[in-house]
C-alpha positions as a LaTeX table, in Angstrom:
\begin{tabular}{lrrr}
\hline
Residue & $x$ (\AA) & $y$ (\AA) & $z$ (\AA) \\
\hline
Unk1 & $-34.69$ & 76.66 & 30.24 \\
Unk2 & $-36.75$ & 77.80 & 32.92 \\
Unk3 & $-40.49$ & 75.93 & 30.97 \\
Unk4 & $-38.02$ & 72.90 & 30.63 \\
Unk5 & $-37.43$ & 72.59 & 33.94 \\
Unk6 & $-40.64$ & 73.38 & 35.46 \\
Unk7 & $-41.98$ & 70.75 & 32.63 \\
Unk8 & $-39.66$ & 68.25 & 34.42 \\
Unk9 & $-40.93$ & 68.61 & 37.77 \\
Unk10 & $-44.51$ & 68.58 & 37.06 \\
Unk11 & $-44.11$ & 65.00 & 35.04 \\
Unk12 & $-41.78$ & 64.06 & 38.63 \\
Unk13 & $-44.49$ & 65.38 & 40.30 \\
Unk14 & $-47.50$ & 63.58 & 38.73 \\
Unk15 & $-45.63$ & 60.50 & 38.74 \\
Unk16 & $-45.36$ & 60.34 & 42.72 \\
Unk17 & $-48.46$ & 61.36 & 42.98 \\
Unk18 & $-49.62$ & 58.58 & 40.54 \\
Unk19 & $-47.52$ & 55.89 & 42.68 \\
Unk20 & $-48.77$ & 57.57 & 46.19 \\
Unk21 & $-52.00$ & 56.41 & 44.87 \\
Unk22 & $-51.06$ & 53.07 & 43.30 \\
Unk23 & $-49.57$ & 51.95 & 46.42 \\
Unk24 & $-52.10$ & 53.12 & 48.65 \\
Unk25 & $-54.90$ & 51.51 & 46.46 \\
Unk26 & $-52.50$ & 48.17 & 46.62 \\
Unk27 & $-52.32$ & 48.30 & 50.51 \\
Unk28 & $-55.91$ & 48.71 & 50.86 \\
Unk29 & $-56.46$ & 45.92 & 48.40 \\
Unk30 & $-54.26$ & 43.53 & 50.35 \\
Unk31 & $-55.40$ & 44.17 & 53.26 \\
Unk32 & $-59.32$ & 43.22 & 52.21 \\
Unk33 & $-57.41$ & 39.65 & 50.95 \\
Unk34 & $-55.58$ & 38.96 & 53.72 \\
Unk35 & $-58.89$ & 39.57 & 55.97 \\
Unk36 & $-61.00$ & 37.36 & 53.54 \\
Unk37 & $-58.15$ & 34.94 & 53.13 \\
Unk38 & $-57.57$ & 34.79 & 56.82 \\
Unk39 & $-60.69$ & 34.73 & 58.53 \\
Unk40 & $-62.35$ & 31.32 & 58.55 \\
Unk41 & $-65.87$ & 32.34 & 58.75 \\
Unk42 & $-65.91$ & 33.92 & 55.28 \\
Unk43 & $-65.89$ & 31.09 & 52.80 \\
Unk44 & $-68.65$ & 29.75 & 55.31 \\
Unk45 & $-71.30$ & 31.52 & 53.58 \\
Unk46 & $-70.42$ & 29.74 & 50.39 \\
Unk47 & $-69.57$ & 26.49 & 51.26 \\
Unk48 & $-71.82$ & 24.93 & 53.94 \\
Unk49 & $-71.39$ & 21.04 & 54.85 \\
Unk50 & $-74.43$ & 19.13 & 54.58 \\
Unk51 & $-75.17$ & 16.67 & 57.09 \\
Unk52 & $-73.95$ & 12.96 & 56.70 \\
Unk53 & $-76.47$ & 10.69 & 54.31 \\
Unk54 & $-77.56$ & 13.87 & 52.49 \\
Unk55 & $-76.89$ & 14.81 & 49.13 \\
Unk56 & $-74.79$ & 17.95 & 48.89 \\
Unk57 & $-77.01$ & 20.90 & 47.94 \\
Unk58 & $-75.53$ & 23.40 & 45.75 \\
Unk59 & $-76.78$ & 26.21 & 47.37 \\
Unk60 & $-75.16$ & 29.71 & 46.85 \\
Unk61 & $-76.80$ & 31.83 & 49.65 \\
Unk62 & $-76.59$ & 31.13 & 52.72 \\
Unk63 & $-80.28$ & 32.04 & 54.10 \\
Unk64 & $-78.98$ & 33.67 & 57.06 \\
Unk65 & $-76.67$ & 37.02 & 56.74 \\
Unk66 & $-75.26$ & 36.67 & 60.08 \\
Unk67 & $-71.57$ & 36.03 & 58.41 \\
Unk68 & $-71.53$ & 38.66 & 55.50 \\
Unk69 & $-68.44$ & 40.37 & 57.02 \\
Unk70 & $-65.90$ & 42.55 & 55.83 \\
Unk71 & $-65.69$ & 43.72 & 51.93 \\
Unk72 & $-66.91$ & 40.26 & 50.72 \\
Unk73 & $-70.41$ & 41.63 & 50.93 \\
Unk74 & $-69.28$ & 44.68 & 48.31 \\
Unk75 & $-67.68$ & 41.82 & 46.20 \\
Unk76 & $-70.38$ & 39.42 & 45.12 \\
Unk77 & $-73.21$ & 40.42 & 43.96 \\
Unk78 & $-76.37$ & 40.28 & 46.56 \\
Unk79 & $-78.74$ & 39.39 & 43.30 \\
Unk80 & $-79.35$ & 36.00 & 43.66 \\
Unk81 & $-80.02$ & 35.73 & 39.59 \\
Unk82 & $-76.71$ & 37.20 & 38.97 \\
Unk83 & $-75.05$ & 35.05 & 41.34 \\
Unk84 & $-76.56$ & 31.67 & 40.13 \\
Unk85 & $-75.67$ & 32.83 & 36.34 \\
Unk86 & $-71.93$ & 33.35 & 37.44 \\
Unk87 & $-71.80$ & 29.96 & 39.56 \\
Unk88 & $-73.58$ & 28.04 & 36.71 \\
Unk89 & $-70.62$ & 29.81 & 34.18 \\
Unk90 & $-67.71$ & 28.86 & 36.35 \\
Unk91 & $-69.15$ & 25.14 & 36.78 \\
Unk92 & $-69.30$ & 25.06 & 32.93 \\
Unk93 & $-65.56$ & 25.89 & 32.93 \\
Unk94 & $-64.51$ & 23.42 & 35.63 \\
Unk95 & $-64.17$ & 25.59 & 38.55 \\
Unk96 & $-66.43$ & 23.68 & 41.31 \\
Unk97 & $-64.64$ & 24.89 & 44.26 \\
Unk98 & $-66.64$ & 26.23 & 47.03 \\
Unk99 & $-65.07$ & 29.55 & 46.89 \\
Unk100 & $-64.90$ & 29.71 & 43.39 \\
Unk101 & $-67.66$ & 32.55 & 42.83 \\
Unk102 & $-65.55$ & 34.62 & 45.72 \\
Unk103 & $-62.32$ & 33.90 & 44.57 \\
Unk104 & $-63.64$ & 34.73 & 40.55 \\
Unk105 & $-64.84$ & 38.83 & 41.70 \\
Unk106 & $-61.92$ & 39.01 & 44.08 \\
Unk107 & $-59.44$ & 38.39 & 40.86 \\
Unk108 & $-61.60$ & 40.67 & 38.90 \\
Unk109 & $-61.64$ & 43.31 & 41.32 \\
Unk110 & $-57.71$ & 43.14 & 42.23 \\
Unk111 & $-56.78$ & 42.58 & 38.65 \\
Unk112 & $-58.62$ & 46.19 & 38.13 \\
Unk113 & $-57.03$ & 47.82 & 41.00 \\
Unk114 & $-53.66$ & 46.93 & 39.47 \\
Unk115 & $-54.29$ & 47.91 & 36.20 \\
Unk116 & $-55.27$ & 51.14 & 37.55 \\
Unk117 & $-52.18$ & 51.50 & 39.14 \\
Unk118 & $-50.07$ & 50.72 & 36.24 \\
Unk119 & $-52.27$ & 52.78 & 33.87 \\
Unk120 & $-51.07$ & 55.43 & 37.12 \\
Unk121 & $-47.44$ & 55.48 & 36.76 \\
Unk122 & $-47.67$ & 54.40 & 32.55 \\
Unk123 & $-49.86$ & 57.03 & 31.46 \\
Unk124 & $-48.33$ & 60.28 & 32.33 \\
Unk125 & $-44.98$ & 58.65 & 30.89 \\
Unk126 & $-46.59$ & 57.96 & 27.63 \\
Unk127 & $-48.20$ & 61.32 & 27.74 \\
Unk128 & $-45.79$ & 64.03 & 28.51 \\
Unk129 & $-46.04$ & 66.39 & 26.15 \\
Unk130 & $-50.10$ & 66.64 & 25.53 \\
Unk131 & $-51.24$ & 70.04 & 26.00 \\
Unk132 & $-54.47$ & 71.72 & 26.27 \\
Unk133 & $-56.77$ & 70.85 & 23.21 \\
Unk134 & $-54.48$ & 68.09 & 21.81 \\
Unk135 & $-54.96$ & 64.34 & 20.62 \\
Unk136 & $-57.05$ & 63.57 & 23.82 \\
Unk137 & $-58.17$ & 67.05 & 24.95 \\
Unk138 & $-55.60$ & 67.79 & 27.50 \\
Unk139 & $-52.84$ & 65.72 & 29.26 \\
Unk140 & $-55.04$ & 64.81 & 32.59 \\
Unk141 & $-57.78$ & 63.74 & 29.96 \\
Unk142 & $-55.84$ & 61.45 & 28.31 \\
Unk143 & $-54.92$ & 59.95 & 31.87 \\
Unk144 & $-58.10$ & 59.59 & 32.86 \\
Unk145 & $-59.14$ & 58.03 & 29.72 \\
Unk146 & $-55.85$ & 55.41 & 29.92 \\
Unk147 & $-56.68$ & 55.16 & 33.43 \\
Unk148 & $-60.71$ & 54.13 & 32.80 \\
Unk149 & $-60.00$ & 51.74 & 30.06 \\
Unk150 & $-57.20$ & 50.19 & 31.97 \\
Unk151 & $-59.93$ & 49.50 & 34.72 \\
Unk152 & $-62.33$ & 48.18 & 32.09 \\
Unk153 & $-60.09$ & 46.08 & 30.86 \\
Unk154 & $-58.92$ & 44.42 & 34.35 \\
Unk155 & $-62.45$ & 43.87 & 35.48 \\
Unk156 & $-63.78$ & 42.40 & 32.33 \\
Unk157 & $-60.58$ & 40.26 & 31.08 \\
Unk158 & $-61.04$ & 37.09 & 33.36 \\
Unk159 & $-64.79$ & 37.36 & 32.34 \\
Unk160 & $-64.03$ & 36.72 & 28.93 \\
Unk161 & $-61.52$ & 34.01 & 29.77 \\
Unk162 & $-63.47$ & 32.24 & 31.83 \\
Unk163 & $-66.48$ & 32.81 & 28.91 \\
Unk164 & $-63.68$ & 31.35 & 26.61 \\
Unk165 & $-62.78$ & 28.56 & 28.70 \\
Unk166 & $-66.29$ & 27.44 & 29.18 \\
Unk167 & $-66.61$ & 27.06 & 25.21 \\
Unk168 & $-63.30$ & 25.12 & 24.83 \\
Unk169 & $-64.58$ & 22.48 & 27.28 \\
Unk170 & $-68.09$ & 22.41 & 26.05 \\
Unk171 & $-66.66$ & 22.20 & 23.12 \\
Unk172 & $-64.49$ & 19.30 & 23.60 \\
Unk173 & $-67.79$ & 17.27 & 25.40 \\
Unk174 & $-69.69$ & 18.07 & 22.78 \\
Unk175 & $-67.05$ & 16.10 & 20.47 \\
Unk176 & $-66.88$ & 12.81 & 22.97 \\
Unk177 & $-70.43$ & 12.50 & 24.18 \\
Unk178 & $-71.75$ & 10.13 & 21.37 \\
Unk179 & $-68.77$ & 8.10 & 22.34 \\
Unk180 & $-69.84$ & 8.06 & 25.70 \\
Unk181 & $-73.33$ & 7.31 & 25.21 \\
Unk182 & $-72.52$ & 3.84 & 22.74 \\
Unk183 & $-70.40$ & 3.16 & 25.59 \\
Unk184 & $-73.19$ & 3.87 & 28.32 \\
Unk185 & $-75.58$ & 1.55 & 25.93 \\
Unk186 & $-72.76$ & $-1.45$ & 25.31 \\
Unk187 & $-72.65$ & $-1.67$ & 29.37 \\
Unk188 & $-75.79$ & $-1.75$ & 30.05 \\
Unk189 & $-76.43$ & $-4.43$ & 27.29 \\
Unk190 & $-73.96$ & $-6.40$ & 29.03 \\
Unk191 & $-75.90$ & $-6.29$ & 32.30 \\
Unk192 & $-74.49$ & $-3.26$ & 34.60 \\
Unk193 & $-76.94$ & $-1.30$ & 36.44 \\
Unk194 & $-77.38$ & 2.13 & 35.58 \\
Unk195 & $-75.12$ & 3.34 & 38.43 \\
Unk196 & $-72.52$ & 0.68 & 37.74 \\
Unk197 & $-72.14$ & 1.59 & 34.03 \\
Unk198 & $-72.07$ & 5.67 & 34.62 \\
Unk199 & $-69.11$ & 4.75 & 36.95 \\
Unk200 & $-67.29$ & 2.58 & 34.20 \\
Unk201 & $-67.78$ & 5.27 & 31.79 \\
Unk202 & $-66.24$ & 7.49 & 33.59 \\
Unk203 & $-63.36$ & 5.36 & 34.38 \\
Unk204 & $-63.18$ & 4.69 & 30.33 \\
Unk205 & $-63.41$ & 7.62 & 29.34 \\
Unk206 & $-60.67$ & 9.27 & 31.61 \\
Unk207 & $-58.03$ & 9.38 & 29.21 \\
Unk208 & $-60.27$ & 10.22 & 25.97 \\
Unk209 & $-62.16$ & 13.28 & 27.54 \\
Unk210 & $-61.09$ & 14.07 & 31.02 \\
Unk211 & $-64.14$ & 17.07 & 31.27 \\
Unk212 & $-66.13$ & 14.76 & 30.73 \\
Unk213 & $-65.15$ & 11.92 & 32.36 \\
Unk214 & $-64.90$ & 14.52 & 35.51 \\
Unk215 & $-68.91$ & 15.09 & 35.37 \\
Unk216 & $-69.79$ & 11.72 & 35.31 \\
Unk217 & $-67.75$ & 11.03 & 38.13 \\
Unk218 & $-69.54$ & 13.69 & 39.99 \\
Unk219 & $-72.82$ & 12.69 & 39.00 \\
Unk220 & $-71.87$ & 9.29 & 40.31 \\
Unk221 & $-70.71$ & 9.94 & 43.50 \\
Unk222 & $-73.84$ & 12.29 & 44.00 \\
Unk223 & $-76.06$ & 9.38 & 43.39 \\
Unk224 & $-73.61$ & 8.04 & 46.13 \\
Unk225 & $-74.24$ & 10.78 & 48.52 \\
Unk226 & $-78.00$ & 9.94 & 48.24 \\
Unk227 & $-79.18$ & 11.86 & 45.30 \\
Unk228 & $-82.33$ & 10.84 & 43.38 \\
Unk229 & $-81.14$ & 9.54 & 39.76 \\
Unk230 & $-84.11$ & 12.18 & 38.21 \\
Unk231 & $-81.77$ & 15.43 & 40.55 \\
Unk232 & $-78.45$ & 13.44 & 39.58 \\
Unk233 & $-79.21$ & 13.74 & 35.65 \\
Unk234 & $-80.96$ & 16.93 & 36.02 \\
Unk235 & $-77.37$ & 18.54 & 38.14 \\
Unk236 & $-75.55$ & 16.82 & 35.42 \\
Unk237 & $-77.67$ & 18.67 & 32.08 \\
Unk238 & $-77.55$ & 22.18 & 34.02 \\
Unk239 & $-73.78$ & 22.10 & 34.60 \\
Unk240 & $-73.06$ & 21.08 & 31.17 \\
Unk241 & $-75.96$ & 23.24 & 29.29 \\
Unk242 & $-75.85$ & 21.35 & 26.05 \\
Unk243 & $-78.57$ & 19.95 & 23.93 \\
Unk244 & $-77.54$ & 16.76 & 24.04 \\
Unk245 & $-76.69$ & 16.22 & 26.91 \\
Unk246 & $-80.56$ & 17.72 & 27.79 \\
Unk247 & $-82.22$ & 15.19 & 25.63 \\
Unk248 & $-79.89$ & 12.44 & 27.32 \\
Unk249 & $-80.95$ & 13.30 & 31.00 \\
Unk250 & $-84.76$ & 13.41 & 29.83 \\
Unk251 & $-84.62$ & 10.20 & 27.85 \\
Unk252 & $-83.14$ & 8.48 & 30.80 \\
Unk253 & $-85.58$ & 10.09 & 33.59 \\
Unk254 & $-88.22$ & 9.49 & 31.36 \\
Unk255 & $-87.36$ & 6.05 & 30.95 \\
Unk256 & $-86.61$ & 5.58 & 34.52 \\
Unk257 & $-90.24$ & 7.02 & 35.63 \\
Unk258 & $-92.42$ & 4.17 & 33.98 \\
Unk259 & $-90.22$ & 1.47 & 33.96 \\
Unk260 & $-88.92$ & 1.33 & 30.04 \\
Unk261 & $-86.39$ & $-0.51$ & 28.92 \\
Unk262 & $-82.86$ & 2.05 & 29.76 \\
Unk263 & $-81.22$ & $-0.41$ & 26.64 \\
Unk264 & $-83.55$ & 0.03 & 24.23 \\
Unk265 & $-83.66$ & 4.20 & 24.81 \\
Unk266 & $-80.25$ & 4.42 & 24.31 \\
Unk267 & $-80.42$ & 2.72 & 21.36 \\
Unk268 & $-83.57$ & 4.77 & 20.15 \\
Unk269 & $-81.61$ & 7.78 & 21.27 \\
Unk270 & $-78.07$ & 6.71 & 20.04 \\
Unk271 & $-79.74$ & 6.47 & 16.63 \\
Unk272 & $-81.47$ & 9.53 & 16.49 \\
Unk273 & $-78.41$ & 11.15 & 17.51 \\
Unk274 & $-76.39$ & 9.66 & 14.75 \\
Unk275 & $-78.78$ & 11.04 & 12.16 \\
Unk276 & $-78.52$ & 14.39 & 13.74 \\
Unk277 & $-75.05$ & 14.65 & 13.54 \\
Unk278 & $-75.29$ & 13.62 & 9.69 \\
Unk279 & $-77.29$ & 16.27 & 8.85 \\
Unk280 & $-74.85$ & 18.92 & 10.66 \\
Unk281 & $-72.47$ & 17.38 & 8.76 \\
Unk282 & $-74.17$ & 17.76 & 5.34 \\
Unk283 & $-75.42$ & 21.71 & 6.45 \\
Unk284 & $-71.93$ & 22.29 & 6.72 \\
Unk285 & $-70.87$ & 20.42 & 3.17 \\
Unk286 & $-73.45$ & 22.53 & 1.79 \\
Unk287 & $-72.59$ & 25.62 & 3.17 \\
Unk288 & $-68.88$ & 25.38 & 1.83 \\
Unk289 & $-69.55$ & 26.10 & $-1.87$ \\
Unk290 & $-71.10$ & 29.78 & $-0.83$ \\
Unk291 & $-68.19$ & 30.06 & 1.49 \\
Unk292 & $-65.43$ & 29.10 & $-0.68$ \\
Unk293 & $-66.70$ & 31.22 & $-3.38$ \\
Unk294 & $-65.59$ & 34.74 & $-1.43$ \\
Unk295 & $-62.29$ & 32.63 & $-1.34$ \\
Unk296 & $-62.00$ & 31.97 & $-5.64$ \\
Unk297 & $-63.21$ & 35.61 & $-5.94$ \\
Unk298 & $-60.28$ & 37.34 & $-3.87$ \\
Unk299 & $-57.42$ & 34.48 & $-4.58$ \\
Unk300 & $-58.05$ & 33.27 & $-8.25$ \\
Unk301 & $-59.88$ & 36.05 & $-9.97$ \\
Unk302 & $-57.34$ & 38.47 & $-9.84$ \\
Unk303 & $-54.61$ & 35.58 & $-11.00$ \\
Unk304 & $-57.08$ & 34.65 & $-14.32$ \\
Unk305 & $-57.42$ & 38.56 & $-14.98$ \\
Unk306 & $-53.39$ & 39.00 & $-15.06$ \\
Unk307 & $-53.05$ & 35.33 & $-17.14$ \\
Unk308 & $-56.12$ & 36.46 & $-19.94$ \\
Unk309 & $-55.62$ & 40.38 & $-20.07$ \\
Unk310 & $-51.87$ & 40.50 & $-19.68$ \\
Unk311 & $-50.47$ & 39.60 & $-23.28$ \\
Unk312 & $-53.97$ & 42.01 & $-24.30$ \\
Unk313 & $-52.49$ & 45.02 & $-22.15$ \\
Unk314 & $-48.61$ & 44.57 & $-23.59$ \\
Unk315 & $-49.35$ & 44.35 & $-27.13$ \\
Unk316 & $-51.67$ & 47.32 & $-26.52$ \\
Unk317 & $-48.79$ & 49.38 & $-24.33$ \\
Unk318 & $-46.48$ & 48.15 & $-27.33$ \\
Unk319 & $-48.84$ & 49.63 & $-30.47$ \\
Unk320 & $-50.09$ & 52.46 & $-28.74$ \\
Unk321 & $-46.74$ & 54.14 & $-26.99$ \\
Unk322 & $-44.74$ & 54.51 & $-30.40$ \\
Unk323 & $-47.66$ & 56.45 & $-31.84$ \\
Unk324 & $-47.64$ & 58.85 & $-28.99$ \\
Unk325 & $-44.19$ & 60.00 & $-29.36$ \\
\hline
\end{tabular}
């Protein structure tokens, strides 16, 4: 009765302890937001306005550090590589918000901090009765280990969504881009300018493929802002970071630096496209006899084996069985 009892109040004990803890770890969370959320210098870093007639650089650094303040300098990383590769993957998703990057590690960093805290009060409820040299080597083992992959999984989870995210709309531009491009070529045929066929484009292809109708809209109202068309087409490759869409922007620079005809690359390029995207289509026709064949192997094999052997194996149970008794 006594072990019982004292049992009980260690769990009661580890589980205050565990929410002491959680709700410290909380407090001091919230408190970093609210400072980063409240003070009006910190998204400055991030998100500087260009002067009027300029096109808007998409800087990420600041070059002063006169405004890293608070815990948003422990937050983002200070490697400029690092930072560039996580801007370039939230573009690729959609997110083009000035405080994107800080927002993206200040959800990854709170969503640990709560997962700690619920791997906190979870763990030593799902755990009670571990002792010494059990399933996890002890009962504040296994807490630490729920406790580390709870972390784990709170920092890296919107990593992998946004990751997942980014491939869904690449995806999905991948799938309307040819469309785009005859329509980019009809327009220009019909005597738009460049900038005046990008913009109805857009506007076309609004309800058909609204990613991608979203960075040509952008990439127009850069060459608004003032933008060179050659930085324009070059922005508009490195946010979407597809093949295509590379051999688009260098066609049209290209064609645009001596003076070619922008109709007659299109065309060039619309057809050379076309034939690229019939042999995909006949890799993949060819590839499905190897891959269907796994498929007739583990569906009708066993199905032809029961149909030829099965009358074999009765008449054979039936002859054999009498003689053995």
């Amino acid at each position: 009765m006594l072990s019982e009892l004292d049992h009980a109040l260690q769990n009661i004990g580890g589980l205050w302890v565990g929410a002491a803890a959680a709700t410290c770890m909380l407090a001091v969370f919230a408190t970093a937001v609210w400072g980063l959320v409240a003070n009006p210098r910190s998204s400055s870093r991030y998100a500087q306005e260009q002067p009027s007639g300029q096109a808007p650089v998409a800087s990420l650094r600041a070059n002063t550090r006169e405004n890293d303040e608070g815990l948003e300098r422990y937050l983002i990383p200070q490697a400029k590589a690092e930072r560039s590769q996580a801007r370039q993957l939230l573009q690729r998703a959609g997110f083009r918000h000035p405080d994107a990057l800080r927002n993206f590690y200040l959800v990854r960093v709170g969503l640990a901090l709560a997962m700690m805290a619920l791997a906190l009060l979870v763990t030593p409820l799902v755990l009670p009765s571990v002792s010494e040299g059990g399933l996890f080597g002890g009962r504040l083992n296994g807490i630490l280990i729920g406790v580390g992959m709870a972390i784990a999984a709170g920092f890296y989870a919107p990593l992998y969504l946004v990751r997942w995210r980014a491939e869904q709309r690449q995806q999905l531009i991948r799938r309307s881009f040819p469309d785009a491009l005859d329509l980019l070529q009809v327009t220009i045929q019909a005597g738009l300018g460049l900038d005046a066929a990008l913009q109805r484009v857009g506007d076309e292809m609004l309800r058909a493929c609204p990613p991608l109708a979203d960075e040509i809209n952008l990439m127009v109202l850069e060459l608004r802002a003032g933008k060179t068309r050659e930085q324009a087409l070059q922005d508009f490759s490195e946010r979407l970071d597809l093949d295509y869409v590379r051999a688009f922007t260098t066609v049209l620079s290209q064609s645009l630096r001596f003076g070619t005809s922008i109709s007659d690359a299109l065309e060039v390029f619309s057809t050379d496209m076309r034939n690229a995207r019939m042999m995909a289509a006949e890799e993949k026709a060819n590839k499905l006899p190897v891959q269907m064949s796994m498929v007739l192997v583990l569906c009708m094999l066993p199905a032809v084996l029961v149909v030829a052997l099965g009358p074999v194996a009765i008449r054979a149970i039936r002859v054999i069985m009498p003689g053995l008794g």
